[in-house]
N, CA, C and O atoms as a Tripos MOL2 file, in Angstrom:
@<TRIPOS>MOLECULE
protein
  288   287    72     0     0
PROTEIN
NO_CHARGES

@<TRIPOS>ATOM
      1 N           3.9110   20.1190   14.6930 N.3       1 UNK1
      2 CA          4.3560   21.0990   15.6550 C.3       1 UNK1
      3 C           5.6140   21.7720   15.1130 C.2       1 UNK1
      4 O           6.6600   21.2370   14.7470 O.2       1 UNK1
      5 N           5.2300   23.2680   15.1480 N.am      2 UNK2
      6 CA          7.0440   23.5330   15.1820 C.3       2 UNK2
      7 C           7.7670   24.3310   15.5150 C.2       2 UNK2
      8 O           7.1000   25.3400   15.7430 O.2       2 UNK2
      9 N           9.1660   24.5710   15.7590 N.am      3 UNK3
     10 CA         10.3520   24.5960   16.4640 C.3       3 UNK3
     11 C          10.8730   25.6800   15.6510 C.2       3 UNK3
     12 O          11.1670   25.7470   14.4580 O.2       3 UNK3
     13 N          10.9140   26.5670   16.6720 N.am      4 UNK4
     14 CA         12.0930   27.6510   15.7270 C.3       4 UNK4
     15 C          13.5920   27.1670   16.3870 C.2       4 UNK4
     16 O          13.7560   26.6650   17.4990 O.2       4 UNK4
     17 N          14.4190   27.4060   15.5780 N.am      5 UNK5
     18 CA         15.9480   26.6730   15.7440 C.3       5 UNK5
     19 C          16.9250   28.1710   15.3740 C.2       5 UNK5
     20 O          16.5020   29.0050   14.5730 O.2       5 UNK5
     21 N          18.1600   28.3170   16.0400 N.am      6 UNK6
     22 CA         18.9640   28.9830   15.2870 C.3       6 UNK6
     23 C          20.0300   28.9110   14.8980 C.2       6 UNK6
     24 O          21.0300   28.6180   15.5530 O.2       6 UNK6
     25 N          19.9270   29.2930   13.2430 N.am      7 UNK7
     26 CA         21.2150   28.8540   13.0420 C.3       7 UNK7
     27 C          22.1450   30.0800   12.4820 C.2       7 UNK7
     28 O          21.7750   31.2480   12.3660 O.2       7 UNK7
     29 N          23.0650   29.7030   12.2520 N.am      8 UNK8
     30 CA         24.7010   30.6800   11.7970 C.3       8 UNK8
     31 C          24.1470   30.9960   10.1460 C.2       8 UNK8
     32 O          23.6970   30.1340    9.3900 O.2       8 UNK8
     33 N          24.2690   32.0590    9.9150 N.am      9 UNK9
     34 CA         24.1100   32.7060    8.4320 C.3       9 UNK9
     35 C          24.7570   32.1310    7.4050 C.2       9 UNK9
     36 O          24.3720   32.3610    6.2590 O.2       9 UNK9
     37 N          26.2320   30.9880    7.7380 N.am     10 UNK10
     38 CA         26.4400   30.2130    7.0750 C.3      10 UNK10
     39 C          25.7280   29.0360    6.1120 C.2      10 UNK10
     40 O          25.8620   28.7360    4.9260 O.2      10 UNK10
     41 N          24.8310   28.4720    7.3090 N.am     11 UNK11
     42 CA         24.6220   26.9660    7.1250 C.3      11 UNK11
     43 C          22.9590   27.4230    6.6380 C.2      11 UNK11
     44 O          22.1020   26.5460    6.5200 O.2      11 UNK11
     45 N          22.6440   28.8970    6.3810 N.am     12 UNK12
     46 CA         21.5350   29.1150    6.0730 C.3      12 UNK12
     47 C          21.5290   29.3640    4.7900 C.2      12 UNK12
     48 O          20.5470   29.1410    4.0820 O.2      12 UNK12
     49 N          23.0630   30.0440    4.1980 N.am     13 UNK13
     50 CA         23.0640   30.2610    3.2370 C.3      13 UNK13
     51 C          23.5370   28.5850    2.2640 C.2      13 UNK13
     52 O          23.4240   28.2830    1.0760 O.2      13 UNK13
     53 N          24.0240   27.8990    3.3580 N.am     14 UNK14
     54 CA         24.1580   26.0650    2.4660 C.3      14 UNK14
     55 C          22.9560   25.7570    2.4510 C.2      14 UNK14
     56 O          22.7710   25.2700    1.3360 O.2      14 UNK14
     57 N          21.8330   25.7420    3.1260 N.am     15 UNK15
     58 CA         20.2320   25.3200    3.4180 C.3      15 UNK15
     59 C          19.9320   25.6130    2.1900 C.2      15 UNK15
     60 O          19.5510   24.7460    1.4030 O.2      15 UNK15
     61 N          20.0960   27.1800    1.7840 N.am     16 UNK16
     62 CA         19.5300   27.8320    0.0000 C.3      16 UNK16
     63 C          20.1200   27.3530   -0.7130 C.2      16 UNK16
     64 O          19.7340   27.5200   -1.8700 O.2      16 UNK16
     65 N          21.1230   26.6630   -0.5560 N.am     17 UNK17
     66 CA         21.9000   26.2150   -1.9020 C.3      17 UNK17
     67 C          21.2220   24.7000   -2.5310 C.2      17 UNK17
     68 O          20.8460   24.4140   -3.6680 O.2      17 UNK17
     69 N          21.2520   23.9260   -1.3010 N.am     18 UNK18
     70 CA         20.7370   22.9350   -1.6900 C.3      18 UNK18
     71 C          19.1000   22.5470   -1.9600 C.2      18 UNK18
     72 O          18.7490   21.3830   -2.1500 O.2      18 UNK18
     73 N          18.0880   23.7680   -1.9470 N.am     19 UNK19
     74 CA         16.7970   23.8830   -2.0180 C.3      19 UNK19
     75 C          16.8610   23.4880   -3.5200 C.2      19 UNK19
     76 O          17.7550   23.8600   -4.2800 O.2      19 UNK19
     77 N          15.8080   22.6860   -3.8660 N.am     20 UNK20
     78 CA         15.9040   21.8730   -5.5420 C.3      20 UNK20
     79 C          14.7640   22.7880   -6.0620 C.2      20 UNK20
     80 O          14.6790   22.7140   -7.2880 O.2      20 UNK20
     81 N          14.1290   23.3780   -5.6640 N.am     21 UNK21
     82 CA         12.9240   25.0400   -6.3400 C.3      21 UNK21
     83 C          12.6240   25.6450   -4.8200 C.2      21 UNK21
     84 O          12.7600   25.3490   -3.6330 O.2      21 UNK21
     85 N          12.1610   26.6130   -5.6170 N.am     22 UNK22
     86 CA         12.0920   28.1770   -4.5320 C.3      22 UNK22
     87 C          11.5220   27.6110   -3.4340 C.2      22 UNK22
     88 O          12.0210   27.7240   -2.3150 O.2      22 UNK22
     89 N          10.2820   26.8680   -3.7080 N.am     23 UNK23
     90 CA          9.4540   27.1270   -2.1700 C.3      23 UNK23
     91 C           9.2010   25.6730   -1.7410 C.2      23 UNK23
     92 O           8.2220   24.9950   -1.4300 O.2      23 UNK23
     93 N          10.5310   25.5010   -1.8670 N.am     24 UNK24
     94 CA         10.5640   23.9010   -1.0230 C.3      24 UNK24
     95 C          11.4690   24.5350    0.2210 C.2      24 UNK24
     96 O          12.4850   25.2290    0.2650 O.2      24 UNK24
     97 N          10.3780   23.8070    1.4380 N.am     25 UNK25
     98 CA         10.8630   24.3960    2.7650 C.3      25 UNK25
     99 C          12.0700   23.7120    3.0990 C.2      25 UNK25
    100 O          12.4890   22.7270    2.4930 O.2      25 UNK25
    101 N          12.6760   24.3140    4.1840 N.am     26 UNK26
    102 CA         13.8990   24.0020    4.8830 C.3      26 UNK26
    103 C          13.8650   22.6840    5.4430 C.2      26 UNK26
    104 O          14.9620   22.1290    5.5140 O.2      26 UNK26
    105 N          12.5430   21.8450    5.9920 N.am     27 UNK27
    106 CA         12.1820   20.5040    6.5860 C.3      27 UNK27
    107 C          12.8260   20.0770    5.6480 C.2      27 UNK27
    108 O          13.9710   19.6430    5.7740 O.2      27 UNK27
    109 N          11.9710   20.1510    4.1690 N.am     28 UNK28
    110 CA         12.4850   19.1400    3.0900 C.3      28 UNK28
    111 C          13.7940   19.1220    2.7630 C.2      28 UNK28
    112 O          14.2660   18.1500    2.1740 O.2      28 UNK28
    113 N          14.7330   20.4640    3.1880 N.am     29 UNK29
    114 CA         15.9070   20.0000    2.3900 C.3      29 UNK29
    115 C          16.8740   19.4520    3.6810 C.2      29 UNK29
    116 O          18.0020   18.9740    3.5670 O.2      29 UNK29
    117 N          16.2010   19.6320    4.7900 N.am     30 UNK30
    118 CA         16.8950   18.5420    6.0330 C.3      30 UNK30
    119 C          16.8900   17.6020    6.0200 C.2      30 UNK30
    120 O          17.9150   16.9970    6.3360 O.2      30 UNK30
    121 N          15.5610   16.8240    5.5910 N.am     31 UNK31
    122 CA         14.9480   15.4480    5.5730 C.3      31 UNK31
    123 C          15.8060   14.7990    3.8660 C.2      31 UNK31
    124 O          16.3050   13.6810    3.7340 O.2      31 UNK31
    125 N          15.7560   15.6650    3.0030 N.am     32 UNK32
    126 CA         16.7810   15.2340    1.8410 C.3      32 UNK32
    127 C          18.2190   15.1370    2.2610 C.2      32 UNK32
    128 O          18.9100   14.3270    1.6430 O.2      32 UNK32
    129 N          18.6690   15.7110    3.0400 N.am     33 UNK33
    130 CA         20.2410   15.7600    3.6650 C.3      33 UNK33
    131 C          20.5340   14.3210    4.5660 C.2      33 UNK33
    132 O          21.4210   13.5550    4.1900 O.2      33 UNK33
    133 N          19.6120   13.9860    5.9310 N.am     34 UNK34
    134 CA         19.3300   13.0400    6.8710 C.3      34 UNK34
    135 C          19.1910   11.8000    5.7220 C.2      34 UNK34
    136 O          19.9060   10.7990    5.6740 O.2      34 UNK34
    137 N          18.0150   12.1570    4.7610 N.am     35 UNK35
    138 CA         18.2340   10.8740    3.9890 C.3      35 UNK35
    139 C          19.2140   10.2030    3.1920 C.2      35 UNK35
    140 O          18.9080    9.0980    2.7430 O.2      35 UNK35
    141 N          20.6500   10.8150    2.8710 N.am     36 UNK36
    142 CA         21.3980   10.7750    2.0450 C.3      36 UNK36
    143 C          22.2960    9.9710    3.0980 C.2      36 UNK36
    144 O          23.3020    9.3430    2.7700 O.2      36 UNK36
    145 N          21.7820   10.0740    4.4720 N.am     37 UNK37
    146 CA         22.9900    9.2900    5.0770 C.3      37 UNK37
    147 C          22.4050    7.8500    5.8960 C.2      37 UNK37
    148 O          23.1470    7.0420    6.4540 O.2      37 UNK37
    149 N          20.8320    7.7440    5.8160 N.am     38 UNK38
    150 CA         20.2500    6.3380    6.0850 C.3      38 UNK38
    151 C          20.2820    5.5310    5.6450 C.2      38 UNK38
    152 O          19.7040    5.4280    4.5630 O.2      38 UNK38
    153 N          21.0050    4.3990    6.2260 N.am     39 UNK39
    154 CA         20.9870    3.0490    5.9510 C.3      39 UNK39
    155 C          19.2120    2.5560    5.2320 C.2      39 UNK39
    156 O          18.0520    2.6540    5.6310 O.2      39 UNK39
    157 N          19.8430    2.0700    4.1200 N.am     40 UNK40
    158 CA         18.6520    1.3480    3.1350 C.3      40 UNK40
    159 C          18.1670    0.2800    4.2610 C.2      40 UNK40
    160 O          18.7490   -0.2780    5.1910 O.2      40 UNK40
    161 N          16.7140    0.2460    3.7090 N.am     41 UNK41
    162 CA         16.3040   -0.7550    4.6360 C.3      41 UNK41
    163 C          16.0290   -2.3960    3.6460 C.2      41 UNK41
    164 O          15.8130   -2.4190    2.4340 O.2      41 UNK41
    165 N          16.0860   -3.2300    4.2550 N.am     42 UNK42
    166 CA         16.2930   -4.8020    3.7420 C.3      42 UNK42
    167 C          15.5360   -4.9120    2.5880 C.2      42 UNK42
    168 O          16.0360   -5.5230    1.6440 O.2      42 UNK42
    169 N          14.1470   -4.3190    2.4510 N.am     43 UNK43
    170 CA         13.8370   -4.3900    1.0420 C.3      43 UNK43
    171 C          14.1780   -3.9780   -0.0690 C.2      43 UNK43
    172 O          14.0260   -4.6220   -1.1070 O.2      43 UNK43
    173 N          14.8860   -2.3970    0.0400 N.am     44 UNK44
    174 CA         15.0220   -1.8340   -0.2690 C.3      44 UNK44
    175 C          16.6600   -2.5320   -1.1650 C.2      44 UNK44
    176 O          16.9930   -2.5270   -2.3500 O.2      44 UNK44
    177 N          17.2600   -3.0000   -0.0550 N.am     45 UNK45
    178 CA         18.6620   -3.8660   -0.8440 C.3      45 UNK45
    179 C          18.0820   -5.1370   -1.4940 C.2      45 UNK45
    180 O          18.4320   -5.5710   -2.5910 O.2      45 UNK45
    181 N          17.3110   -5.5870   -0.8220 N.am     46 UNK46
    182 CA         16.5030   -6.4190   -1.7080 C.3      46 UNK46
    183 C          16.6270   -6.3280   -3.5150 C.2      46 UNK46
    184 O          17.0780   -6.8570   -4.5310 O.2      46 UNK46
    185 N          15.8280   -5.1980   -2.9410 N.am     47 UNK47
    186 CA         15.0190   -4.5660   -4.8380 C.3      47 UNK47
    187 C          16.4410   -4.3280   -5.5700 C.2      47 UNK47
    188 O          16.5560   -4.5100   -6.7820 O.2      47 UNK47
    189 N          17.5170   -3.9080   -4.7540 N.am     48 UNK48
    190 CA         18.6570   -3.6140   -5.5660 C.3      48 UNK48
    191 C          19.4390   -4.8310   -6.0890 C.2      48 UNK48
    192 O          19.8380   -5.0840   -7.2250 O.2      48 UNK48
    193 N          19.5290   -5.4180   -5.0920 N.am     49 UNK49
    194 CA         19.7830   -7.2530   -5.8200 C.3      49 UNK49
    195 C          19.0230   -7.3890   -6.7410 C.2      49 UNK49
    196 O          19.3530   -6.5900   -7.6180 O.2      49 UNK49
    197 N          18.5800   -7.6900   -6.8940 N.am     50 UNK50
    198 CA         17.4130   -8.0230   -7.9570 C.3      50 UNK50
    199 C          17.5680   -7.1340   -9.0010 C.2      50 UNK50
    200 O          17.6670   -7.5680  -10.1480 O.2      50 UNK50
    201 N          17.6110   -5.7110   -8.7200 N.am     51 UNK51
    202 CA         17.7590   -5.1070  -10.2000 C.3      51 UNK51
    203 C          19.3580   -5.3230  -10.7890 C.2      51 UNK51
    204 O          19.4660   -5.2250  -12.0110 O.2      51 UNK51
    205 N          20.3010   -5.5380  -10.1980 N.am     52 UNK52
    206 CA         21.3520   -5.8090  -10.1770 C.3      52 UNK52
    207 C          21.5500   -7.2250  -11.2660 C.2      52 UNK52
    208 O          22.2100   -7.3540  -12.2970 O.2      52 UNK52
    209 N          20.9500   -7.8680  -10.7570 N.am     53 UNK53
    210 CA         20.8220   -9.3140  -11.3270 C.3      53 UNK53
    211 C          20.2880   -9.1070  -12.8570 C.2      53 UNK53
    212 O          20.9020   -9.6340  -13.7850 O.2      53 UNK53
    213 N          19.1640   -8.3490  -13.0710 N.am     54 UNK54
    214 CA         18.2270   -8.7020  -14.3200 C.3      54 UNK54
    215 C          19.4240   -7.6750  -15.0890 C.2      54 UNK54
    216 O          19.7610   -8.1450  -16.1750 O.2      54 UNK54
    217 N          19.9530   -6.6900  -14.8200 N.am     55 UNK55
    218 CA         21.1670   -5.3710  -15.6140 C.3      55 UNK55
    219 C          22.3340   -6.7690  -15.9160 C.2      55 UNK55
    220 O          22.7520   -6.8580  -17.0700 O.2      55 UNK55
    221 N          22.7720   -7.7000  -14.9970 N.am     56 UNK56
    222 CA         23.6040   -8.7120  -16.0170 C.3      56 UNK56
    223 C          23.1170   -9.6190  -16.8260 C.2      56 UNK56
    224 O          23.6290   -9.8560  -17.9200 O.2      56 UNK56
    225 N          21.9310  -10.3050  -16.3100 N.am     57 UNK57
    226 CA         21.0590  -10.9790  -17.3170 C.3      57 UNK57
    227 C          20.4340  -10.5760  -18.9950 C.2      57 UNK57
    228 O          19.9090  -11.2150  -19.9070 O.2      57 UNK57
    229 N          20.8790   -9.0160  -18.7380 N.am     58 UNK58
    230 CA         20.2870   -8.4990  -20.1380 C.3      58 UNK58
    231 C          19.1610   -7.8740  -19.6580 C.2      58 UNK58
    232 O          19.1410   -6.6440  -19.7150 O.2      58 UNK58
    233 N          18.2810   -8.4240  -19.2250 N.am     59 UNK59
    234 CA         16.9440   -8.0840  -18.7720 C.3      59 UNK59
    235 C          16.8110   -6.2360  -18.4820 C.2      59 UNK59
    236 O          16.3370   -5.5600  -17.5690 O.2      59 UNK59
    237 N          17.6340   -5.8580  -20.0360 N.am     60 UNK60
    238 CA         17.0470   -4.2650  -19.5260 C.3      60 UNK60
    239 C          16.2710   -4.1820  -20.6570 C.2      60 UNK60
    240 O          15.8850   -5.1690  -21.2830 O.2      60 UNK60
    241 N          15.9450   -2.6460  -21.0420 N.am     61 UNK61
    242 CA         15.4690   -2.3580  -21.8280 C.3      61 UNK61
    243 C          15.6540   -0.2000  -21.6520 C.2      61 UNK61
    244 O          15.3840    0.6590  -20.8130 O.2      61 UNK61
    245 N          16.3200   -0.2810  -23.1690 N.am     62 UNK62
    246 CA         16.6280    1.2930  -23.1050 C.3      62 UNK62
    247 C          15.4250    1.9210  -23.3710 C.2      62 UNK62
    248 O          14.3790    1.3590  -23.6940 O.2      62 UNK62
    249 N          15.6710    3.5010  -23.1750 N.am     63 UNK63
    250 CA         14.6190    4.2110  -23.3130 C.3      63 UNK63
    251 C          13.8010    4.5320  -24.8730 C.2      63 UNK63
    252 O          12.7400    5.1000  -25.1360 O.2      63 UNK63
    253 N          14.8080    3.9030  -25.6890 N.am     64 UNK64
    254 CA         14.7080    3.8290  -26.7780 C.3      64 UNK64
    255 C          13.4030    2.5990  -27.6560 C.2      64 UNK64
    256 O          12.4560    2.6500  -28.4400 O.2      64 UNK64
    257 N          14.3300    1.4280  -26.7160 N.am     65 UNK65
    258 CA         13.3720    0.6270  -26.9300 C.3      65 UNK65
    259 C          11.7430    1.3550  -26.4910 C.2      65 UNK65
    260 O          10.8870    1.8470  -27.2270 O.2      65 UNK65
    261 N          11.7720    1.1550  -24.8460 N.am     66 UNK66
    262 CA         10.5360    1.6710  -24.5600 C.3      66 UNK66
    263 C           9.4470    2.6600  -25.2920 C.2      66 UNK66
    264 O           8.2170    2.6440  -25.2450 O.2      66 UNK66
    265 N          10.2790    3.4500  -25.9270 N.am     67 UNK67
    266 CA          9.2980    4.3180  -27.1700 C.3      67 UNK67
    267 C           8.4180    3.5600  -28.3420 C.2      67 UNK67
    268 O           7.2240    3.4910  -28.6330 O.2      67 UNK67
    269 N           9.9500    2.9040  -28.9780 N.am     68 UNK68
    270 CA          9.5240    2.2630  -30.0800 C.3      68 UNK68
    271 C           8.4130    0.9020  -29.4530 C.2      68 UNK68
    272 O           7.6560    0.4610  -30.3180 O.2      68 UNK68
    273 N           8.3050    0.3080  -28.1580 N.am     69 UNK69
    274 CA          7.4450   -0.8860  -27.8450 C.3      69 UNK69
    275 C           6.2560    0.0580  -28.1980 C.2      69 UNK69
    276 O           5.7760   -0.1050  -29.3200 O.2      69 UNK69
    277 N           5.5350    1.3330  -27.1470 N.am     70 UNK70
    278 CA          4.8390    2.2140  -27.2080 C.3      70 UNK70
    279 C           4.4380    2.8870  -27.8960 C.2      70 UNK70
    280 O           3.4150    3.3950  -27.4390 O.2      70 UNK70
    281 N           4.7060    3.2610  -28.9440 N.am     71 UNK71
    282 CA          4.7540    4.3180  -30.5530 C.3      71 UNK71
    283 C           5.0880    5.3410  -30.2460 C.2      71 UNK71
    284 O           4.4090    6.2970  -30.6230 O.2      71 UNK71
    285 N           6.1780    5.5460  -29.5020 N.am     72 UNK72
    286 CA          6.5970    7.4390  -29.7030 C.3      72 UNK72
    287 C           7.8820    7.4520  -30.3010 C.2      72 UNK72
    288 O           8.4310    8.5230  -30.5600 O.2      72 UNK72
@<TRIPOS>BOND
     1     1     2 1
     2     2     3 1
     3     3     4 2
     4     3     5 am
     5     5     6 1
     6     6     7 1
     7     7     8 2
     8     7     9 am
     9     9    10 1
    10    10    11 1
    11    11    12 2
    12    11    13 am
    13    13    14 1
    14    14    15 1
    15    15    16 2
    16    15    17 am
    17    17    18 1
    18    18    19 1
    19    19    20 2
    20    19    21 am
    21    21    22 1
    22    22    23 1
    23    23    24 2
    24    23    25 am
    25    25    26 1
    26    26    27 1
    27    27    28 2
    28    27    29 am
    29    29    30 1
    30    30    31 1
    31    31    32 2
    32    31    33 am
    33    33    34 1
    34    34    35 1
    35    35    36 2
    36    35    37 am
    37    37    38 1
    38    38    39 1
    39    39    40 2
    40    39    41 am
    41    41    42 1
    42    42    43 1
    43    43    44 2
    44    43    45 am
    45    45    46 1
    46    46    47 1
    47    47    48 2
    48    47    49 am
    49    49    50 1
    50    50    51 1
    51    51    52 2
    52    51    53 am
    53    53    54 1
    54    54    55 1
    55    55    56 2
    56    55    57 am
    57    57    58 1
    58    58    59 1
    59    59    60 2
    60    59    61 am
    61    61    62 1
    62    62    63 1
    63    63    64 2
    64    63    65 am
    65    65    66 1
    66    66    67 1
    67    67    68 2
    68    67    69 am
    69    69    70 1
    70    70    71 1
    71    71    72 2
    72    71    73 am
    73    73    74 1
    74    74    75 1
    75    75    76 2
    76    75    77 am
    77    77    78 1
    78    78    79 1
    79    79    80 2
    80    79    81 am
    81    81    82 1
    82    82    83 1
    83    83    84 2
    84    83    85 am
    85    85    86 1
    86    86    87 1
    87    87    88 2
    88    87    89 am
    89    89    90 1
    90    90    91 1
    91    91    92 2
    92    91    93 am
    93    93    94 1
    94    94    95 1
    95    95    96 2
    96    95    97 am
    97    97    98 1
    98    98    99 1
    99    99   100 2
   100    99   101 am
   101   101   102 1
   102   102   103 1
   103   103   104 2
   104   103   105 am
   105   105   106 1
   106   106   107 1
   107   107   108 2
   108   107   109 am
   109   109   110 1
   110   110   111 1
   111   111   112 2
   112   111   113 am
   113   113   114 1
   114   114   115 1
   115   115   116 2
   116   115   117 am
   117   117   118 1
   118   118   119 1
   119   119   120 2
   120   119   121 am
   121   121   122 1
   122   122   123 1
   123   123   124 2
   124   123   125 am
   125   125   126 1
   126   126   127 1
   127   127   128 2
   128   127   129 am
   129   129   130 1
   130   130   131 1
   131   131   132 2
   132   131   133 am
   133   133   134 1
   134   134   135 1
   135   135   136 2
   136   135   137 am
   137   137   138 1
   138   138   139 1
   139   139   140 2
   140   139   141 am
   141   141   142 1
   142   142   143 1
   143   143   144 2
   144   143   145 am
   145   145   146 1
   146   146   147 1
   147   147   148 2
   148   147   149 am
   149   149   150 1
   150   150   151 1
   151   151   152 2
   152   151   153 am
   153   153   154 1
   154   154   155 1
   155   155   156 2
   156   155   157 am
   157   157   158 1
   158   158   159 1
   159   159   160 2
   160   159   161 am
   161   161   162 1
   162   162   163 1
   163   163   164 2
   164   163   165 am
   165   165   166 1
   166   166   167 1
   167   167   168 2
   168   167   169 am
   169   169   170 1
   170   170   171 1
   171   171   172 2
   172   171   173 am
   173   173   174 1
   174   174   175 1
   175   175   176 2
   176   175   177 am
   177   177   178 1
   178   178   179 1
   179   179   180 2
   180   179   181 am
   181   181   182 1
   182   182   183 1
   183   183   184 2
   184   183   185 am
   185   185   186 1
   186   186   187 1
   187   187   188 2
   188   187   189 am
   189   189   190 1
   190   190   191 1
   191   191   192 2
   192   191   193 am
   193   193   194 1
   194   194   195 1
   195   195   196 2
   196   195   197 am
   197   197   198 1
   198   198   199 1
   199   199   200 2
   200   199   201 am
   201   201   202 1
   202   202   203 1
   203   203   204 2
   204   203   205 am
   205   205   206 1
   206   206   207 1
   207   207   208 2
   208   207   209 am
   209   209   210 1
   210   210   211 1
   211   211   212 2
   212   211   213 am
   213   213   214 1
   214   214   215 1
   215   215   216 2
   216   215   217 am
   217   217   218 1
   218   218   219 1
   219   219   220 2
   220   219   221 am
   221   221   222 1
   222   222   223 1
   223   223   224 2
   224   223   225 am
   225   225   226 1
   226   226   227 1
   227   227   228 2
   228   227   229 am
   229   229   230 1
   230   230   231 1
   231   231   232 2
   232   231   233 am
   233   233   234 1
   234   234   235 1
   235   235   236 2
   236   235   237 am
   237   237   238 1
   238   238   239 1
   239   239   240 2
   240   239   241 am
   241   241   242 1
   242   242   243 1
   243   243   244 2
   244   243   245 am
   245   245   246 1
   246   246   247 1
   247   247   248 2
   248   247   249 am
   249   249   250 1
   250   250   251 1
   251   251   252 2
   252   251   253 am
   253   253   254 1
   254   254   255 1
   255   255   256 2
   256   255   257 am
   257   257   258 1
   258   258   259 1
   259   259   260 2
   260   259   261 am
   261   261   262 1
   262   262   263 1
   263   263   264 2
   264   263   265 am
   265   265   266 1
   266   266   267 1
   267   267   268 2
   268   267   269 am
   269   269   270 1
   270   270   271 1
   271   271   272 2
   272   271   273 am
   273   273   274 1
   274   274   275 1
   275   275   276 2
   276   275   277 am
   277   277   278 1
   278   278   279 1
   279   279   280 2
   280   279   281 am
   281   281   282 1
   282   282   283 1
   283   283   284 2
   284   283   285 am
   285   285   286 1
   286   286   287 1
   287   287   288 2
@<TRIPOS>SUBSTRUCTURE
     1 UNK1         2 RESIDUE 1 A UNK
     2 UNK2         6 RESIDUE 1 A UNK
     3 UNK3        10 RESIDUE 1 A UNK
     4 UNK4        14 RESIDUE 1 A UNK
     5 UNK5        18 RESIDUE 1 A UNK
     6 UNK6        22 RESIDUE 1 A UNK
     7 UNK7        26 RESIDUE 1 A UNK
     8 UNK8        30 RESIDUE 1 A UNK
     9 UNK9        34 RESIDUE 1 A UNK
    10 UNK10       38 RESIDUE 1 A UNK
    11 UNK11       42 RESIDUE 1 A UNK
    12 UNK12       46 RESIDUE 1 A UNK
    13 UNK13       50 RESIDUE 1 A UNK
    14 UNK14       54 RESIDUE 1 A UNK
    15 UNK15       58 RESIDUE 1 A UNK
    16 UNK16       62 RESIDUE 1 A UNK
    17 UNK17       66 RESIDUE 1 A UNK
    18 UNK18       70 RESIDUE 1 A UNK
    19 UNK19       74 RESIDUE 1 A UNK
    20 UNK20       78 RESIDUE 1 A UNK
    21 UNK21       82 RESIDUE 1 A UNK
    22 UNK22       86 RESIDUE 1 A UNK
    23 UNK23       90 RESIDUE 1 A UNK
    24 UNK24       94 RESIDUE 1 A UNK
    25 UNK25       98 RESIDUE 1 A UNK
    26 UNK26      102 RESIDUE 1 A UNK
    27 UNK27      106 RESIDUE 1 A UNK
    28 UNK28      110 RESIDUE 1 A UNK
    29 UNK29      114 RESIDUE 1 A UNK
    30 UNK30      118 RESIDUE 1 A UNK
    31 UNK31      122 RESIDUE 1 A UNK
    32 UNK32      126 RESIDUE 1 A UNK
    33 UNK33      130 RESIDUE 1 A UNK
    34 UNK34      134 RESIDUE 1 A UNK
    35 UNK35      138 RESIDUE 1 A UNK
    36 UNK36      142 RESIDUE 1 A UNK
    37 UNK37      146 RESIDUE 1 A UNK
    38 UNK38      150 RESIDUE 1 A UNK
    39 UNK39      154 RESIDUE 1 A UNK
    40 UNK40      158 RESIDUE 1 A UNK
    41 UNK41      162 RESIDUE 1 A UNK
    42 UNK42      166 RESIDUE 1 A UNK
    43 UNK43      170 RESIDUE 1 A UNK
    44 UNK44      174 RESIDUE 1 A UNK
    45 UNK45      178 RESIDUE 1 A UNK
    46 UNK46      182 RESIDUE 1 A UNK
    47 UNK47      186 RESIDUE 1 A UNK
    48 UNK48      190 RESIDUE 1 A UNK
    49 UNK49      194 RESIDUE 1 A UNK
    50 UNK50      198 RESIDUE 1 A UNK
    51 UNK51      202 RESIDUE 1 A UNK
    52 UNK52      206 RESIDUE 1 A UNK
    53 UNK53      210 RESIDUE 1 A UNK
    54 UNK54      214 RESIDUE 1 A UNK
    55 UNK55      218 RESIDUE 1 A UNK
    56 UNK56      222 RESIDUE 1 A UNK
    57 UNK57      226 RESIDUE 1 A UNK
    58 UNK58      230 RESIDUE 1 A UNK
    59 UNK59      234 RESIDUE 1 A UNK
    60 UNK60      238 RESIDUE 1 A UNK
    61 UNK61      242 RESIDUE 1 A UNK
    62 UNK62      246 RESIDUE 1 A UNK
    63 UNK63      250 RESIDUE 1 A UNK
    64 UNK64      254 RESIDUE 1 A UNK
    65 UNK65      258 RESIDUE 1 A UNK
    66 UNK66      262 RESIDUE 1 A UNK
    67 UNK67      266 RESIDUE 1 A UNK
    68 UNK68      270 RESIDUE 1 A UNK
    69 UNK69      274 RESIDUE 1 A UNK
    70 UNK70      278 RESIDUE 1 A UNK
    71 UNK71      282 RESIDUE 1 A UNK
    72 UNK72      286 RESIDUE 1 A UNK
């Protein structure tokens, strides 16, 4: 469903600024804005523990490596 809204010529011209290509709609760059300020959810800190852990363990691997495992 949707909602026409109005806004100030300002915050329309910040709306265009932050569009990441031309014809990504205004939803998406609301829903990219709203998301920048939601609390991660428990798995989500989860997964970050965890990646956290294996980055001191060593357990990385550069992009470098990854080529040379692969042959590029």
């Amino acid at each position: 469903m949707a909602t026409t809204i109005s806004i100030s010529q300002e915050l329309l011209l910040k709306l265009k600024e932050r569009k990441l290509y031309d014809k990504e709609s205004y939803e998406e760059v609301i829903w990219d804005a709203l998301e920048d300020s939601m609390e991660l959810s428990n798995e989500t800190k989860k997964r970050i523990k965890i990646a956290e852990a294996d980055i001191k363990a060593g357990r990385i691997y550069s992009l470098d490596d990854v080529k040379l495992e692969l042959g590029f």
